[in-house]
C-alpha positions, 0 to 999 in steps of 0.5 A, a space after each residue: 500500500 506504501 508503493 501505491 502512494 509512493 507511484 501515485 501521490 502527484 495523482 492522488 493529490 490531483 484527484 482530491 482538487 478535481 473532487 474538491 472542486 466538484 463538491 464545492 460547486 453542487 454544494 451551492 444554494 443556487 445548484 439544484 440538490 439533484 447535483 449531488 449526485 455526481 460527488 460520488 460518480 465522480 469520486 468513483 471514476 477518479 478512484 478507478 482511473 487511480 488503481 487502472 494507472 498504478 496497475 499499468 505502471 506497475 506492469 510497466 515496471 515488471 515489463 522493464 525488469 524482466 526484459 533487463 534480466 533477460 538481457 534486452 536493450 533497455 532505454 531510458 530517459 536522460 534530458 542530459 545528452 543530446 541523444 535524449 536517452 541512455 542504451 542500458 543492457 545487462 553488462 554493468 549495470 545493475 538494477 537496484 530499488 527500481 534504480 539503474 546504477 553504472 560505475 562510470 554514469 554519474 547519475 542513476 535512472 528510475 525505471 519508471 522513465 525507461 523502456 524496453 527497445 
């Protein structure tokens, strides 16, 4: 559950403004109470659009670390270089706490931010 936070937070946090934003409109003397209906179908659709994003970003993360194992070329985000991304492939990198890590980049990457080529 700690993980579903941790991936989701900045989503959580959004959700809860949209929902926020929702329950002060129909809340309003002038809004007819028949409104209200939609703060729960509302709350819901967000709490499903929550758990369907955490379960494709968790499939993501499982995709990437099994293609690494297998020793497939990974891609990764790096905004550092002129090329845009990193080549990652099993020799010496090592993937550790959802972190690619070499002894030559000064920088790690988050597996989040990589794909599989």
């Amino acid at each position: 559950m700690v993980d579903f936070f941790r991936e989701e937070l900045v989503y959580i946090l959004i959700s809860f403004f949209i929902l926020g934003i929702v329950v002060f409109v129909t809340t309003r003397p002038f809004v007819s109470r028949k409104a209200r209906i939609a703060i729960p179908i509302v709350a819901l659709l967000l709490g499903g659009l929550l758990l369907l994003h955490y379960k494709w970003r968790i499939h993501h993360i499982q995709e990437v670390t099994k293609a690494f194992y297998e020793g497939k070329n990974i891609l990764c985000l790096d905004k550092t270089n002129k090329f845009g991304s990193v080549l990652i492939h099993k020799g010496e990198w090592k993937l550790e706490y959802g972190e690619f890590s070499h002894p030559e980049f000064p920088r790690t990457y988050n597996i989040r931010q990589c794909i599989v080529e």
